[in-house]
NUFIDO-959440 format. One record per residue (C-alpha): residue number from 1; residue in three letters; x, z, y. Coordinates in Angstrom, 2 decimals. Layout:
N
+-----+------+---------+---------+---------+
! pos ! code !      px !      pz !      py !
+-----+------+---------+---------+---------+
! NUM !  ALA !       X !       Z !       Y !
...
+-----+------+---------+---------+---------+
***
This chain:
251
+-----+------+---------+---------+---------+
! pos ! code !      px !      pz !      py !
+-----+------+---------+---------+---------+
!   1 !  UNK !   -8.77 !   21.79 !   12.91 !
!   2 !  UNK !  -10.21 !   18.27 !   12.77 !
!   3 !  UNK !  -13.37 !   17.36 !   11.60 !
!   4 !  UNK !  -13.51 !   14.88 !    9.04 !
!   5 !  UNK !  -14.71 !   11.47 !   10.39 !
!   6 !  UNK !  -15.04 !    9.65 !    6.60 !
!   7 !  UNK !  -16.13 !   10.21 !    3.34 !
!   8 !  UNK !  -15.12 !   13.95 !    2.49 !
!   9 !  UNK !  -12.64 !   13.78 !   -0.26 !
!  10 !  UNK !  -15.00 !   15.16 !   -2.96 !
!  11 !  UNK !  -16.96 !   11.67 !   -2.24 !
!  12 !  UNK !  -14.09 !    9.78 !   -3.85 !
!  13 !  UNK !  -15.20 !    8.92 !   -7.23 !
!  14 !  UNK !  -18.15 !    7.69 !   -5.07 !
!  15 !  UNK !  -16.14 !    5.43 !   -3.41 !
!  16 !  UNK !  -13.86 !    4.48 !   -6.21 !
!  17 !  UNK !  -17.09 !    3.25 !   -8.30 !
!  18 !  UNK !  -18.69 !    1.54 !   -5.02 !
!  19 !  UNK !  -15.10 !   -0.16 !   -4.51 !
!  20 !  UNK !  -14.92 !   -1.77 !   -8.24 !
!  21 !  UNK !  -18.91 !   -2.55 !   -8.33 !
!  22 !  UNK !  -18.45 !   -4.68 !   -5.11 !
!  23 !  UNK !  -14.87 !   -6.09 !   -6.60 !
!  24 !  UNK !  -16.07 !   -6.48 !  -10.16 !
!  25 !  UNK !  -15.43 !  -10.07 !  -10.60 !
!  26 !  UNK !  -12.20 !  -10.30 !   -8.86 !
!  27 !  UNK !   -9.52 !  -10.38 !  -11.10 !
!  28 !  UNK !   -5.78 !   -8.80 !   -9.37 !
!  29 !  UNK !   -3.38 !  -10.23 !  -12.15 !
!  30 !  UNK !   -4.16 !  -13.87 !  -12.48 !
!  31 !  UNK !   -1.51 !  -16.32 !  -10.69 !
!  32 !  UNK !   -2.87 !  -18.18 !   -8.30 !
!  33 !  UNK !   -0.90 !  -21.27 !   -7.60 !
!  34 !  UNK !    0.80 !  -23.20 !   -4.14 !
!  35 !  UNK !   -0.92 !  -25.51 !   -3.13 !
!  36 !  UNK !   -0.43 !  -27.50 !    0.29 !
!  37 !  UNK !   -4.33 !  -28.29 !    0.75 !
!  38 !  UNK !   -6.05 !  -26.68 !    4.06 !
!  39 !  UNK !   -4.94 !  -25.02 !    7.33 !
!  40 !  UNK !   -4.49 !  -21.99 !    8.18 !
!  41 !  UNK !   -4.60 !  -20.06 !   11.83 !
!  42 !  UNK !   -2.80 !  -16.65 !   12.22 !
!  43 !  UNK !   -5.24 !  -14.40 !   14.48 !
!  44 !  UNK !   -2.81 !  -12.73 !   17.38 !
!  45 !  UNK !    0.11 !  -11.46 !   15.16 !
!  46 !  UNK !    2.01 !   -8.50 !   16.10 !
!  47 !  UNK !    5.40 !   -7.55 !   14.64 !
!  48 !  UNK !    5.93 !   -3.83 !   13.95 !
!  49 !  UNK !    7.83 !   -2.27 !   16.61 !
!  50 !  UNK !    9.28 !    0.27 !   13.33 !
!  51 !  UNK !   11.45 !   -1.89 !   11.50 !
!  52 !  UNK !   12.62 !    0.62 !    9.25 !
!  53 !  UNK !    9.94 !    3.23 !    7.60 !
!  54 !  UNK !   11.02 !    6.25 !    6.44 !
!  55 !  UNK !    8.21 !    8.35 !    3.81 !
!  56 !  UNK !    8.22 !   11.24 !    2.17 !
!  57 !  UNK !    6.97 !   10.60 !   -1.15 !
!  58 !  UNK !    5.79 !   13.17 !   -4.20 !
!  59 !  UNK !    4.30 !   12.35 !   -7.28 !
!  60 !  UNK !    1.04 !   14.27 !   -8.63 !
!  61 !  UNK !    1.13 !   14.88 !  -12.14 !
!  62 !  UNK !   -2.61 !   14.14 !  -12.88 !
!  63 !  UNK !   -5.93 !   14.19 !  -11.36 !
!  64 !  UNK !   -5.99 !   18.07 !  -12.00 !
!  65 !  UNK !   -3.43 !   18.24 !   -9.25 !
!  66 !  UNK !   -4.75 !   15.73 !   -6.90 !
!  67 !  UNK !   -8.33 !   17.20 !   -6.93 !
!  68 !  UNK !   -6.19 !   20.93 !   -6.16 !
!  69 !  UNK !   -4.22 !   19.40 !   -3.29 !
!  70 !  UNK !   -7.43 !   17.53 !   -2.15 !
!  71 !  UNK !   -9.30 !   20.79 !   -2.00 !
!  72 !  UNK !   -6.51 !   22.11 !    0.20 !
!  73 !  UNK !   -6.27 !   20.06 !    2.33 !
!  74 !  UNK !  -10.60 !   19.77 !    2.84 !
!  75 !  UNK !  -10.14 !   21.42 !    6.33 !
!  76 !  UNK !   -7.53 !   18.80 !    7.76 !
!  77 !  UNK !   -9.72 !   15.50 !    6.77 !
!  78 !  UNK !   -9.54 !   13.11 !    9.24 !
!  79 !  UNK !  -10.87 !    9.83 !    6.97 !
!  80 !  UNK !  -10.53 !    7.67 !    3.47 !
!  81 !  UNK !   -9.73 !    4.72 !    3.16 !
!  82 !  UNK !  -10.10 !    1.92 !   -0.03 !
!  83 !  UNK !   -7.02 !   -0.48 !    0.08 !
!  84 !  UNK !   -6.68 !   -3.39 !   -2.27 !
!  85 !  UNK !   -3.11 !   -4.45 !   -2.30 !
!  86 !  UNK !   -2.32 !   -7.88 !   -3.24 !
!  87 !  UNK !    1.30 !   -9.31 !   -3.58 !
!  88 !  UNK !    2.66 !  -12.69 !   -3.64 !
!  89 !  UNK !    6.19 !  -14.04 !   -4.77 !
!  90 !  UNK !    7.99 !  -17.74 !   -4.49 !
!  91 !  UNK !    7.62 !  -20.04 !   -7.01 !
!  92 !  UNK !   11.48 !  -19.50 !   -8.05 !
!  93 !  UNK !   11.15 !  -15.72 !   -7.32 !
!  94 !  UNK !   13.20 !  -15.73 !   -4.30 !
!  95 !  UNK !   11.47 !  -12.24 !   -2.47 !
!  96 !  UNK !   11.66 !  -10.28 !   -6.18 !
!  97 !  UNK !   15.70 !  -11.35 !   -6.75 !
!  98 !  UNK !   15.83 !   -9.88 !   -3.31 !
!  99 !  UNK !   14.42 !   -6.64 !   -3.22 !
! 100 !  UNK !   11.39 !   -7.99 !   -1.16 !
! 101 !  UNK !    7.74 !   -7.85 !   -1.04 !
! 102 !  UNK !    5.16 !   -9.78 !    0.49 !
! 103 !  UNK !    1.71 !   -7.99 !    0.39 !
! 104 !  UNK !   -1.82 !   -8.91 !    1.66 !
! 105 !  UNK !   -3.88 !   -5.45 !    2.16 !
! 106 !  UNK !   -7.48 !   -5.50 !    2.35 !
! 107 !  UNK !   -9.25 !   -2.50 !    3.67 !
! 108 !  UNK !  -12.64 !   -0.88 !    3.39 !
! 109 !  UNK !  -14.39 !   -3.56 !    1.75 !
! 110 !  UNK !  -12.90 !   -6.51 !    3.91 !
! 111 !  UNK !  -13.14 !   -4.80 !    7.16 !
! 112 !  UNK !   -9.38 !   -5.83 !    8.04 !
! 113 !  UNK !   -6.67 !   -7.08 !    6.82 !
! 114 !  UNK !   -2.98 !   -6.39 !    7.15 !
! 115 !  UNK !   -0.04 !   -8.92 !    6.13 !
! 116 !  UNK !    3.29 !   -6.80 !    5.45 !
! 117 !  UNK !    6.89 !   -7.62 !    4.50 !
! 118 !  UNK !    8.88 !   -5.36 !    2.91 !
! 119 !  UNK !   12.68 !   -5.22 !    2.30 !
! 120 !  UNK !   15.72 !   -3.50 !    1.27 !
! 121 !  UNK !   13.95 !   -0.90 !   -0.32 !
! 122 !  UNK !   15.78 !    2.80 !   -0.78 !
! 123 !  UNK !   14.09 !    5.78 !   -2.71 !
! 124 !  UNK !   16.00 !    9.35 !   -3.05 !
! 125 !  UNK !   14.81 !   12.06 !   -3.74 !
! 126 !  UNK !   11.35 !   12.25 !   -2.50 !
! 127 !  UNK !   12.16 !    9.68 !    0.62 !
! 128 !  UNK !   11.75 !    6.35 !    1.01 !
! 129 !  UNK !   13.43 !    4.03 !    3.39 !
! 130 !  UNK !   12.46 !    0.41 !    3.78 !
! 131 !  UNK !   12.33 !   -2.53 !    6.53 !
! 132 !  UNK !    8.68 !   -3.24 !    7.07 !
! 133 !  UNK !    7.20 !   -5.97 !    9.17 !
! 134 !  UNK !    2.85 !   -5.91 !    9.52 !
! 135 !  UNK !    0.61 !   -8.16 !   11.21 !
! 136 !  UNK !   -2.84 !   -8.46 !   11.44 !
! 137 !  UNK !   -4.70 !  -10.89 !    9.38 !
! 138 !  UNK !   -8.50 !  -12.08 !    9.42 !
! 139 !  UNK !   -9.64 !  -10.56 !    6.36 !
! 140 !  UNK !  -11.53 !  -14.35 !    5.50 !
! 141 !  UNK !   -8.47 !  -15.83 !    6.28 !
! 142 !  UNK !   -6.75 !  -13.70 !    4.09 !
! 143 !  UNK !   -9.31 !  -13.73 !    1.08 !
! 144 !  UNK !   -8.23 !  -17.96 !    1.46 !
! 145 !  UNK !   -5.18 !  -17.18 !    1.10 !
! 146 !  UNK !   -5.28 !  -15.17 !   -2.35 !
! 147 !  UNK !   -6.98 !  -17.84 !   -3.47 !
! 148 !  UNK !   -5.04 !  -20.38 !   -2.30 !
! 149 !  UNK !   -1.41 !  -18.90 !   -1.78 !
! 150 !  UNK !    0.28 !  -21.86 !   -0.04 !
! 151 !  UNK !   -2.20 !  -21.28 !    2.86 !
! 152 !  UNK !    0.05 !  -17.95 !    3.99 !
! 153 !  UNK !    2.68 !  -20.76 !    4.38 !
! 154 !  UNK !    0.89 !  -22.39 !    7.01 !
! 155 !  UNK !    1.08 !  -19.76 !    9.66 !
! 156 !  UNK !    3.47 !  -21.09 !   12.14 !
! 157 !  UNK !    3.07 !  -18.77 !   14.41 !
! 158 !  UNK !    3.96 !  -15.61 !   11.58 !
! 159 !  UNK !    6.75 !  -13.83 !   12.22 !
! 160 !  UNK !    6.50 !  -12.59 !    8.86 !
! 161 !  UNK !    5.96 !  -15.80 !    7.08 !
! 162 !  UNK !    9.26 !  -17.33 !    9.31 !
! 163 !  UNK !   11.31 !  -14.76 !    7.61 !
! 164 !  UNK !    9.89 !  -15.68 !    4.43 !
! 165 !  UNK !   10.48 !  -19.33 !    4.74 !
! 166 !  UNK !   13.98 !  -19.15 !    6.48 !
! 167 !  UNK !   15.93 !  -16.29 !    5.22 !
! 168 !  UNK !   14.13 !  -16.27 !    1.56 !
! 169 !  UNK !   13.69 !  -20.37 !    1.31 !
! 170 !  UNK !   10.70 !  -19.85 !    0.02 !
! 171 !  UNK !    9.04 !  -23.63 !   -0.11 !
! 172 !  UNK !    6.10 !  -22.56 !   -2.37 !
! 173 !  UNK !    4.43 !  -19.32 !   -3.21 !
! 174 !  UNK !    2.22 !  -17.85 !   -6.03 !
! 175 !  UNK !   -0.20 !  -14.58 !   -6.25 !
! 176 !  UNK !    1.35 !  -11.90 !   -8.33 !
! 177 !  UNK !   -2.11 !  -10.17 !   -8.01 !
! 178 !  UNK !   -1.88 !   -5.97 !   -7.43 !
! 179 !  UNK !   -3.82 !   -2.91 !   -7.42 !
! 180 !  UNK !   -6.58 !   -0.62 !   -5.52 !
! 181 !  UNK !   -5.74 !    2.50 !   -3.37 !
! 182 !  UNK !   -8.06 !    5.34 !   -2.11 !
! 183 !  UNK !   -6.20 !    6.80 !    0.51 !
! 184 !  UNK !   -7.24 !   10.18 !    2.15 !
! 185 !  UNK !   -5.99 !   11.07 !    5.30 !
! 186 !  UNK !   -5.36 !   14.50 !    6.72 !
! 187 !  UNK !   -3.58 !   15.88 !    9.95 !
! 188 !  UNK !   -1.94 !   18.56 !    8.79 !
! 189 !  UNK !    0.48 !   20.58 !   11.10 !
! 190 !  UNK !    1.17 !   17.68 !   12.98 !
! 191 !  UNK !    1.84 !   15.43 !    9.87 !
! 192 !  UNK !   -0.06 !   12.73 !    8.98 !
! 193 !  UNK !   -0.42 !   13.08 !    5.66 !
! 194 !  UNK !   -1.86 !   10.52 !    2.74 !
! 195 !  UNK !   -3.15 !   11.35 !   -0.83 !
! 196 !  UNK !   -3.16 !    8.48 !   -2.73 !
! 197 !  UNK !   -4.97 !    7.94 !   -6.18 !
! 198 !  UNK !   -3.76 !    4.59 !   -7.05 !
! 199 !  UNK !   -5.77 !    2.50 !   -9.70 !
! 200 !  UNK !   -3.79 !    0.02 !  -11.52 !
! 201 !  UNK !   -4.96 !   -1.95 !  -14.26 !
! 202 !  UNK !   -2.86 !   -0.09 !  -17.29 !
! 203 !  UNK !   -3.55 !    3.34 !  -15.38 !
! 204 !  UNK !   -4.17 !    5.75 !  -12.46 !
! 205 !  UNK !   -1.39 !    7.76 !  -10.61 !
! 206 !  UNK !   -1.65 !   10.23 !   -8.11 !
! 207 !  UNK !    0.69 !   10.64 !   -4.74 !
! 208 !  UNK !    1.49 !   12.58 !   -1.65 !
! 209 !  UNK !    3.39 !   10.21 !    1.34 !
! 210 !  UNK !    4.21 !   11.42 !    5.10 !
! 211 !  UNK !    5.93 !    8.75 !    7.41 !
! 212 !  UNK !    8.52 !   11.24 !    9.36 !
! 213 !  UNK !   11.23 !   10.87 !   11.52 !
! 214 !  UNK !   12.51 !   14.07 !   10.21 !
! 215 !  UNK !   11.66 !   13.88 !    6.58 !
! 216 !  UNK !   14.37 !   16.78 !    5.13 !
! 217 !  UNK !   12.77 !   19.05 !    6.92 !
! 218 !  UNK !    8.54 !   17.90 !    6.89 !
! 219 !  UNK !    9.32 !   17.78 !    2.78 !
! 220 !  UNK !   10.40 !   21.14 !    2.73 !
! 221 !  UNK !    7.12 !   21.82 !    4.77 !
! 222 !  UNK !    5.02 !   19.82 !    2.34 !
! 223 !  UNK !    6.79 !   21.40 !   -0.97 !
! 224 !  UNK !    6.09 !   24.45 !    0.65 !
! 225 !  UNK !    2.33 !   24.17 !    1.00 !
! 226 !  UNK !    2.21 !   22.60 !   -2.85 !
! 227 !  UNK !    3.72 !   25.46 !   -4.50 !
! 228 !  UNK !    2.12 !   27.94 !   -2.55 !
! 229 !  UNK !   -1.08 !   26.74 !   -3.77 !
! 230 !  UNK !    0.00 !   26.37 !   -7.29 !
! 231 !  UNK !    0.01 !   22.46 !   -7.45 !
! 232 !  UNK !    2.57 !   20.90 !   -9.71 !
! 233 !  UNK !    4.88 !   18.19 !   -8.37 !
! 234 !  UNK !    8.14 !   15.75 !   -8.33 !
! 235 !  UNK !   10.25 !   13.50 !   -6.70 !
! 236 !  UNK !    8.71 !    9.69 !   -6.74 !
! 237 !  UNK !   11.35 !    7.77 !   -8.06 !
! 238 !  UNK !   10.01 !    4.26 !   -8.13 !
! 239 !  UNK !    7.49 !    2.47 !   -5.25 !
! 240 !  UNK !    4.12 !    1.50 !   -5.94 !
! 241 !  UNK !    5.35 !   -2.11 !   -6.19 !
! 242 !  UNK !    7.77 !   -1.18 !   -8.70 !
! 243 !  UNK !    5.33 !    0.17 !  -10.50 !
! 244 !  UNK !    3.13 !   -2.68 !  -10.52 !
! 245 !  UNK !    5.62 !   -4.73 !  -11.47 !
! 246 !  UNK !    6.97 !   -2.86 !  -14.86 !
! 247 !  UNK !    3.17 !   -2.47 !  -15.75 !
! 248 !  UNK !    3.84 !    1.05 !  -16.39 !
! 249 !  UNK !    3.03 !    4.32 !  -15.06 !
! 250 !  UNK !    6.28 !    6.80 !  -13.84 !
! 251 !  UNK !    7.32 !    9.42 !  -16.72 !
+-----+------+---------+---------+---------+
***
């Protein structure tokens, strides 16, 4: 059993209100447009060595169920995190038309920053398969460049942002905004697993992911441990992403 090395998950609400206090004047849905003004230098990046990442992914009904499973799971804490997610597009909508994301996340109050790509994304039944790319970003240099989108353009040495230009022909790009995530982490059985309350701003949903190399089975394992403990569930059928992007929470 691990000792929890963060904010216990009953501190959450603590950390949600600290989160939006220190955010309170940022505002996640206006667009923020191109521009080719400034430089930009991309700190040591570093492709993922996963391109494809399979989750497990179930949906909480309501905070009823997320404060259950978080009470469960008290003895496996390892950590929380606060993520603020924010997502840019091309000016013509080249990454949306295909099935791609390009996503800044901030965590803990700017203490890094991570610059993902995702693509091809495929959700069935509870698991999620996707091709993600993440490299490390200077969380000042990223704040620039949600400010000023076309900076992200300007890192030539990107992996990320040469698959972006090249295979998406993006020329300009523009800040879609996004949400806030608390995410609390457990090892559970060997699992890593992450409860997610997810604040958007027409709502709040409530998850359970596990990356897995097996997922079949480690779902069974997690449905397992939900019902025995009384905690309603389903199958997430949409992304976070997706749900950003249709403004509305999953039925």
């Amino acid at each position: 059993m691990l000792k929890s090395s963060g904010p216990a998950p009953s501190s959450l609400v603590g950390l949600v209100g600290k989160w939006r206090k220190t955010h309170q004047n940022k505002n996640l849905t206006r667009p923020l447009h191109f521009s080719t003004t400034g430089q930009a230098s991309f700190p040591n990046p570093k492709s993922s060595s996963a391109p494809m990442e399979v989750e497990i992914k179930l949906r909480l009904p309501d905070s009823t169920a997320h404060q259950q499973l978080s009470d469960a799971l008290s003895p496996f804490h390892v950590k929380t995190l606060a993520q603020e997610n924010v997502f840019f597009d091309g000016e013509g909508s080249e990454l949306v038309k295909n099935l791609a994301a390009l996503r800044l996340r901030f965590y803990d109050l700017d203490s890094h920053c991570v610059l993902s790509l995702k693509a091809k994304p495929v959700i069935s039944s509870g698991i999620s398969r996707v091709e993600e790319r993440e490299e490390s970003v200077d969380p000042s240099v990223g704040r620039a460049c949600v400010d000023d989108p076309g900076r992200l353009l300007l890192f030539g040495s990107s992996d990320i942002i040469k698959r972006v230009r090249e295979e998406y022909n993006v020329k300009g790009l523009v800040c879609l905004g996004g949400f806030r995530n608390v995410r609390a982490v457990y090892d559970w059985k060997g699992l890593k697993l992450e409860l997610d309350e997810t604040v958007y701003d027409f709502g709040t949903s409530y998850e359970i992911e596990c990356e897995s190399a097996e997922p079949e089975r480690d779902k069974k394992l997690i449905e397992r441990f939900l019902e025995e403990n009384g905690i309603m569930y389903s199958y997430s059928n949409v992304n976070k992403f997706a749900v950003f992007r249709s403004r509305k929470l999953p039925d």
